[in-house]
N, C-alpha and C positions, 0 to 999 in steps of 0.2 A: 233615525229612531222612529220605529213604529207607533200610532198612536191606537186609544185603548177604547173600542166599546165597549157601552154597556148593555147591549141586551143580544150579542151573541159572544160566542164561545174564540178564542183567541187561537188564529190554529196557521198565524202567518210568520211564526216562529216555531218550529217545530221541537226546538229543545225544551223549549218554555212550558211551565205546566198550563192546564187547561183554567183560564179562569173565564166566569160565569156571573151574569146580573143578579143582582139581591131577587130572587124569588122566582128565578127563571127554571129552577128544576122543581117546581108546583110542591116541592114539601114542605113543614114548617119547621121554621128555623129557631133556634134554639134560644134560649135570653140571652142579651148582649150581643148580638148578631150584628146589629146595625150599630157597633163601637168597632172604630177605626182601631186597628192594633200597630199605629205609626201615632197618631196626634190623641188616640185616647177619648175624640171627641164622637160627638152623632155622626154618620156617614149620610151630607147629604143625596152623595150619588155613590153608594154601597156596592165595591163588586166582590163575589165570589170566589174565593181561591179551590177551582175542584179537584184539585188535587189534595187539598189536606182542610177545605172546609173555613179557612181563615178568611178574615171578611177586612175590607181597606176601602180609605176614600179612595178614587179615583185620582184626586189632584193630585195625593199624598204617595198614590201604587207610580203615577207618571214620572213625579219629580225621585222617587227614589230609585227604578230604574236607568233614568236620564245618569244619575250618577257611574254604573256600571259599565266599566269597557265593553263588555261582549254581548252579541244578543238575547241572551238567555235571559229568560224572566221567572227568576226564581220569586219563592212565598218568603217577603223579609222577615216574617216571624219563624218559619221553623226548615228554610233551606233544605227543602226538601230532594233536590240533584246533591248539595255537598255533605248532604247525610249519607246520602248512596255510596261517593266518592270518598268518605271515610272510613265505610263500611269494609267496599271493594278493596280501598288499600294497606285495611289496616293498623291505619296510623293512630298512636296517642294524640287524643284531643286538646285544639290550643287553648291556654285558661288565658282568662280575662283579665288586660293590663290596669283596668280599675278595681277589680274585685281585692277585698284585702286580702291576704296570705294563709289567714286561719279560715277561710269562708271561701275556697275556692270558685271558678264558674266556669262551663265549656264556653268561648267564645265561639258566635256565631257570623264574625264580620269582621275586617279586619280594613284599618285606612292606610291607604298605600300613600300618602301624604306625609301623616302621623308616624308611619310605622309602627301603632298600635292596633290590636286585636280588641275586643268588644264582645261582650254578650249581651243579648236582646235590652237588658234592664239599662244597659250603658251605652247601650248606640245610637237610642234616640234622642238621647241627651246633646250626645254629641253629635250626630248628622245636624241636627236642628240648631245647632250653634248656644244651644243653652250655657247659661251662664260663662260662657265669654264673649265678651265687649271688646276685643282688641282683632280677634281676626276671623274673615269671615272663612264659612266651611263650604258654602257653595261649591268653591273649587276644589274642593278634596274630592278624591278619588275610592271608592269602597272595593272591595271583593270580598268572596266568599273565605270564611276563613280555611276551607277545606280543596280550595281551589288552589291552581300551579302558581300563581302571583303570589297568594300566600305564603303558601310552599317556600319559595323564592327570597318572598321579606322575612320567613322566621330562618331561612338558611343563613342571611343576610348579618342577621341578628347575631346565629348563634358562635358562626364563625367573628365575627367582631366587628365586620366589614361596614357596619353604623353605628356611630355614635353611640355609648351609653349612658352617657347626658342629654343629648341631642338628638333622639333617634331619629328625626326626617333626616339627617344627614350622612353623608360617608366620611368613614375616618380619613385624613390625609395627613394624620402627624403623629409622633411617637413622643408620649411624656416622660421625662427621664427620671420625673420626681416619683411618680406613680408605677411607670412602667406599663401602660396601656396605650392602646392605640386611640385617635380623638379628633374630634373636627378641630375644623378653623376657629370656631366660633369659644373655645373652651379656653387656650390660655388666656381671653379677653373676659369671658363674661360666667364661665362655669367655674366649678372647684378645683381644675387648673390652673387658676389665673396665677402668672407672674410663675410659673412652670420653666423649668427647660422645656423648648420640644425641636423636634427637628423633624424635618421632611422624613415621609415612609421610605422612598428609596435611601435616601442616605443614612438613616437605620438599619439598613437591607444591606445594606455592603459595610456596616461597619459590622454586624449582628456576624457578613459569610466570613471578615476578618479574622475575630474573634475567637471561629471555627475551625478556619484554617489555621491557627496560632494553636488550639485545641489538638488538631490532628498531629501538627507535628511533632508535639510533647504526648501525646497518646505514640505514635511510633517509634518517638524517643525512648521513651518509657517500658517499649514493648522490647525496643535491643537492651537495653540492661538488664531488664530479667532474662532473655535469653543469652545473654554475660553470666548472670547470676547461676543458668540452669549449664551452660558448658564448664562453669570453675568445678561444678559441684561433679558434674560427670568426670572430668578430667582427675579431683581428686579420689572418685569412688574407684576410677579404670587405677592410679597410680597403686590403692590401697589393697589392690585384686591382683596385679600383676607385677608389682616391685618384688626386691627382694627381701625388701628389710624386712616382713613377716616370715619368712623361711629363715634367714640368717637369725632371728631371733629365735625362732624355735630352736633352731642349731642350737646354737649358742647355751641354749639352756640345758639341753642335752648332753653337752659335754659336759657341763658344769655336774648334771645327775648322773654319769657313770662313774664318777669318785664316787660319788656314796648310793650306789643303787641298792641296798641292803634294806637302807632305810628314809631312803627318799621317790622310792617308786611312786607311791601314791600319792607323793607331792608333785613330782613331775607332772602326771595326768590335768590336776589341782591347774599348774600354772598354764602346760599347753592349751587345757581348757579356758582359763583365763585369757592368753592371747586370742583365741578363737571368736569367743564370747563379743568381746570388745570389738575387732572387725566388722563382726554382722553386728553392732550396735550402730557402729560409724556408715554401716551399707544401711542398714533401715533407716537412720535419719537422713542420709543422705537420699534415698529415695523417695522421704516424705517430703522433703524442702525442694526436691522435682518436680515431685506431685502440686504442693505450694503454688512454684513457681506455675507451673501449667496450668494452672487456675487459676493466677492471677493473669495469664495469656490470655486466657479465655476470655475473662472478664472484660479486658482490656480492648480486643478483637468485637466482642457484642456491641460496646459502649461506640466504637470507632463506627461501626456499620450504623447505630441509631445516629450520630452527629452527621455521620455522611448524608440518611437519609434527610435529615432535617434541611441541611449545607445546599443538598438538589433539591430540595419542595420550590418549585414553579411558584407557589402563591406568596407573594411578599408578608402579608400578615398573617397566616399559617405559621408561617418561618421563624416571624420574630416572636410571635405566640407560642411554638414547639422552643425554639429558643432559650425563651425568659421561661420557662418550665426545668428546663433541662439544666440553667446557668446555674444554680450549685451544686450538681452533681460535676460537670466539666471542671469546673474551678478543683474540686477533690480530684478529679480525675489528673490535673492537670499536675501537679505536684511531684517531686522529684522522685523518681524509684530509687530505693536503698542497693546497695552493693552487696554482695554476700561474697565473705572469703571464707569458705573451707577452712576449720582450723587441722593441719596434719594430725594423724593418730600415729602416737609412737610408740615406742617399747623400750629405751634405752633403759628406764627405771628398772624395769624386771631381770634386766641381764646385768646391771650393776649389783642389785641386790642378793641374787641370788652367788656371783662372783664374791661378794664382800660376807657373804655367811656361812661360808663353807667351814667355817674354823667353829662357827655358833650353831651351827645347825640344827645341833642336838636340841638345844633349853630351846630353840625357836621357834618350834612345833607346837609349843602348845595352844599357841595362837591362829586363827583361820588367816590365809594367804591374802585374802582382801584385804583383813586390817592390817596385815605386818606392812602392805605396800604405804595403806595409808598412812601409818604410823611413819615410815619415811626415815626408819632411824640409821641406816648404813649406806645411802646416796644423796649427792645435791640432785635433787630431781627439776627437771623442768618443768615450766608452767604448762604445755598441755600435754603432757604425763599424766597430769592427774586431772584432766580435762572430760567432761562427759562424751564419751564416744559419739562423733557428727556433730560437735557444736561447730557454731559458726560466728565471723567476726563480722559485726554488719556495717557497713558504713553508709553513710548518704549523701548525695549533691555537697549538701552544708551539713555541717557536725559546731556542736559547742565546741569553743578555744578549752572549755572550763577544763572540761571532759580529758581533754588533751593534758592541759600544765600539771596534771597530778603524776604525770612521766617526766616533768620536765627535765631538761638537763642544758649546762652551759658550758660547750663542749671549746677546750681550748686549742687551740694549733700550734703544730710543732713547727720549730724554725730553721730545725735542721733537715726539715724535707723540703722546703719550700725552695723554689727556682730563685737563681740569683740576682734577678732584674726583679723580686719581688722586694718589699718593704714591711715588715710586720710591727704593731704596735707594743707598747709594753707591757700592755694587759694579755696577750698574748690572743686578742680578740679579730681583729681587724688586720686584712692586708692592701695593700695597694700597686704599683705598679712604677718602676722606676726607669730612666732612659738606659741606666749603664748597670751591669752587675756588680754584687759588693761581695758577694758570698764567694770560698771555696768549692765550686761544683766539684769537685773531686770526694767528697762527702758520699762513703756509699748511699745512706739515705736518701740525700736528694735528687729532686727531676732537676735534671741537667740541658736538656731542652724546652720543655714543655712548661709553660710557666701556672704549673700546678701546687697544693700541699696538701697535709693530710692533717689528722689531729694528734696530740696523744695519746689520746682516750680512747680506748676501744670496748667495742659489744661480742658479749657472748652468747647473750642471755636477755630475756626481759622485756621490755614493752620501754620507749623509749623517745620523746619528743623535743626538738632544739626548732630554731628560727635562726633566719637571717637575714641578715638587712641587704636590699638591692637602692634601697634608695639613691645612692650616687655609682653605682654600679657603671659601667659605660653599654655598649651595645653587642656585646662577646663574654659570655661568661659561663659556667657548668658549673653545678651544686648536685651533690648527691653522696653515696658514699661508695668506699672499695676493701675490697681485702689487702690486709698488708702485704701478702704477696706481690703486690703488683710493680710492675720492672719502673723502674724510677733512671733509666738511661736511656737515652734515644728517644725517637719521639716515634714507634710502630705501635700499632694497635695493641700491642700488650702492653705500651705504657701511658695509652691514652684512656681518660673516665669514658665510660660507655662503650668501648670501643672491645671488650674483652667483654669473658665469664664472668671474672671477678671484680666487674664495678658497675654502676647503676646510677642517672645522673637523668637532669634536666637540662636542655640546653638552651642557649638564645643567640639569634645572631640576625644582627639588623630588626627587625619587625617581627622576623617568624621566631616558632616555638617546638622543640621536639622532644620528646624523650628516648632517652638510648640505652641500650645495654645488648652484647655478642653484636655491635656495629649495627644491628637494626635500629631501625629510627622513625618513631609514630608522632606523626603532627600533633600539636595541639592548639586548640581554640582559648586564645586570647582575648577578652574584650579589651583591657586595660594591660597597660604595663604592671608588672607586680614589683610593688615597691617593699614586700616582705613575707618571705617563702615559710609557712611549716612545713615540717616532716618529722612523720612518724614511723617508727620502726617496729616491728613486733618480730623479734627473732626466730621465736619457736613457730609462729604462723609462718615465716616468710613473707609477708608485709610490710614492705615501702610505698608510703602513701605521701604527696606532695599538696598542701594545702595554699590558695591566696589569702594569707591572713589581713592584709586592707579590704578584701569583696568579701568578707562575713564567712570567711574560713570558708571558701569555693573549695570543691574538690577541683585538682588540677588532672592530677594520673596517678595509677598505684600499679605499682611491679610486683608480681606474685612469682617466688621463688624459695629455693633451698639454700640458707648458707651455710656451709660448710668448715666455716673460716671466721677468723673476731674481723667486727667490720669496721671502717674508722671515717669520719668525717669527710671530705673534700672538697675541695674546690679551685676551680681555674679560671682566670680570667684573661682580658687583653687591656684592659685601660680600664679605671675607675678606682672604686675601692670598694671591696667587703668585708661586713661585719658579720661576728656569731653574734647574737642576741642574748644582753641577761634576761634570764626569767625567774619571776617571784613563785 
């Protein structure tokens, strides 16, 4: 460290501005000349700042240099280089961490100690140690508030990387109560105290956890809606290239050359009406694409900002972007809904118009929309009269409530059931016996396969039963069949799942599949299910297989046509099952 004449010019520092002795540029100086602008008192040994005219004791210009790292001998009153260098860079000026909030002030000095910034009215207070008695400032460290050190402690700051209680300190822990990053020194003695915290890194990898558990229910997420966006394709292509929209047309056709006298203009009426209805089921169907592929989208944008966060290099950046982002992920995270296509039919129009040919006349006076509505000469199906492109939506987890308003307590017959089986007298429950009791010569019954079915059968309607696996053994099939199915021998045509016409869940040892035409798709297990829902929706073609102990889990749902009344089943090898009463 250079020391300081006074009665020449300072020129062994060349960054430093030019200072000069009280009276050595022979002009006269101005009132208050000889007032120290560090201690405020008389300057007994006055030097001149000639670069900006500012006047300092000597002892006061020495000891406040001494504190600066670099050689540079700036004017402590108006920092005349980190004027420059704010000018030059541009930068908003740093306010003063003493000044109050409605009274702002640029600071002109900042303590690399403190980690606070300063302006002129507040720095001398504190270089000078005024009013504290507990530590001394000697060794604190000053720079230019407009300088790279500064620069440096307000990056320091802003990014989190000290203390905002403690600012001389770096943070090395994360409060769980708070959810900010914080010194050592906080769950002890600041508004932490008595906190969760934990180490940064081990916030840091439970934070990329968290992210990663994020992603994979974000890509989860992303194949059910593309489930979502292929049923809905699959029903728009069946709805464009089936036949049943021609054969309907047909159909009605014939029905209008008996009376084409006086039902031409009705004709038009209805094949417009079929027409109508298709391209309503194509434009929702292509809006709930559309839907869907915005909800891709969305999903895809959200996955690329969790990624970027997931790679951010800086550990407190990370948990910073993190704890910003954790309630949108949390939403993000949350199960995607199912969409099932509900079919678009026409059976109503071809019954109707079949069953009025005798009425035709008085029937006219009425528009073709409401006679359908009206409904008075066919049992029409439920989505008959459905808004063309509705849809059936299911998700992860559904209310039981939702469900029991189908309920039904479906009973089994005993004259289908295998002869090594055992059924109770409520006609609820079977079990499993060493020897047969039964006639298998009973066309009815499976004769090998130790299967039954129910009484009851579905034609129609929207439909929900349970059943108990609770003593079940380790082999068992639940789902339902068409009564058509071969109840001799034991070949794929007389086994559940194994044909067209039956549809079933399986279990054998550990694992778990669903079947139906003999394909067989695993499924994911957590827990053993100790009591199965299923729902049926006929006219959708919806068999849906719920875990009613895991909060009504979706399990698998089979999308299909049936053609045929469908009936209960089930198979087992050892245990016992029950159909479930429901309230």
């Amino acid at each position: 460290m250079g020391s300081v004449s006074t009665d020449r010019s300072y020129h062994s520092f060349p960054p430093a501005p030019t200072v000069m002795p009280a009276g050595a540029t022979g002009q006269s100086m101005p009132p208050g000349f000889g007032t120290c602008g560090l201690c405020n008192s008389s300057c007994p040994v006055p030097v001149h700042m000639g670069s900006c005219g500012h006047c300092f004791c000597l002892g006061c210009l020495e000891s406040f240099w001494h504190r600066i790292p670099n050689n540079e001998r700036p004017c402590p009153t108006c920092t005349a280089v980190g004027e420059q260098q704010k000018l030059h860079n541009a930068k908003p000026p740093v306010q003063c961490d003493r000044c109050p909030p409605q009274a702002p002030c640029t600071a002109r000095w900042g303590c690399l100690t403190c980690g606070e910034f300063y302006c002129p009215e507040h720095f001398q207070p504190h270089i000078l140690g005024e009013g504290c008695q507990t530590e001394d400032m000697t060794g604190h460290q000053v720079c230019d508030a407009g300088g790279d050190q500064a620069v440096q402690m307000l990056a320091e700051r802003r990014d989190g990387r000290r203390c905002p209680e403690h600012r001389e300190r770096a943070v090395e822990l994360y409060c769980g109560a708070c959810k900010l990053c914080v010194c050592t020194l906080c769950p002890l003695l600041g508004t932490h105290k008595g906190h969760p915290v934990t180490l940064i890194q081990q916030e840091l990898q439970h934070k990329k956890n968290l992210m990663s558990r994020c992603l994979e229910q974000l890509d989860q997420k992303k194949n059910h809606v593309l489930g979502n966006v292929e049923r809905i394709e699959n029903a728009a292509a069946d709805l464009k290239f089936q036949g049943r929209t021609v054969e309907s047309k047909n159909s009605v056709m014939e029905k209008f050359t008996e009376l084409r006298l006086l039902l031409e203009e009705e004709e038009n009426v209805a094949n417009k009406y079929i027409e109508d209805k298709a391209k309503l089921a194509l434009w929702a169907y292509e809006g709930q694409i559309e839907s869907c592929q915005e909800h891709i989208n969305t999903l895809e944008k959200f996955a690329v900002q969790v990624r970027k966060i997931h790679q951010q290099p800086d550990s407190i950046k990370l948990i910073q972007e993190y704890t910003a982002a954790e309630k949108e992920m949390q939403k993000q995270m949350s199960p995607a809904e199912f969409w099932h296509p509900i079919p678009v039919t026409y059976e109503h129009i071809e019954k109707y118009f079949n069953s009025i040919k005798e009425v035709i006349k008085s029937s006219f006076k009425d528009p073709l929309v409401k006679r359908l509505q009206q409904d008075g000469f066919s049992g029409v199906s439920a989505p008959s009269n459905q808004k063309p492109g509705s849809l059936i939506k299911t998700k992860l987890f559904v209310e039981r409530s939702s469900l029991l308003k189908h309920g039904r307590c479906p009973t089994l017959d005993p004259d289908t059931m295998h002869p090594r089986l055992r059924m109770s007298e409520d006609l609820l429950t079977v079990h499993c016996a060493w020897f047969g009791k039964f006639n298998a010569g009973h066309p009815h019954r499976f004769d090998k396969l130790l299967q039954v079915i129910s009484r009851d059968s579905y034609a129609s309607g929207s439909h929900y039963w349970e059943v108990s696996l609770l003593h079940a053994g380790q082999g068992w099939w639940i789902g339902i069949t068409y009564g058509s199915i071969q109840r001799k021998g034991d070949s794929e045509f007389s086994r559940l799942g194994w044909n067209s016409g039956s549809w079933c869940i399986k279990r054998y040892d550990h694992e778990y599949w669903a079947f139906h035409k003999g394909e067989r798709t695993p499924l994911r297990m957590n827990n053993h299910p100790e009591r199965i829902g299923i729902f049926l929706n006929y006219e959708a073609g919806i068999l849906s297989f719920f875990d009613v102990r895991s909060g009504m889990k979706h399990i698998h749902t089979f999308r299909c046509r049936f053609i045929e009344p469908v009936y209960q089943a089930l198979r087992l090898w050892d245990g016992l099952i029950s159909m479930c009463r429901l309230n």
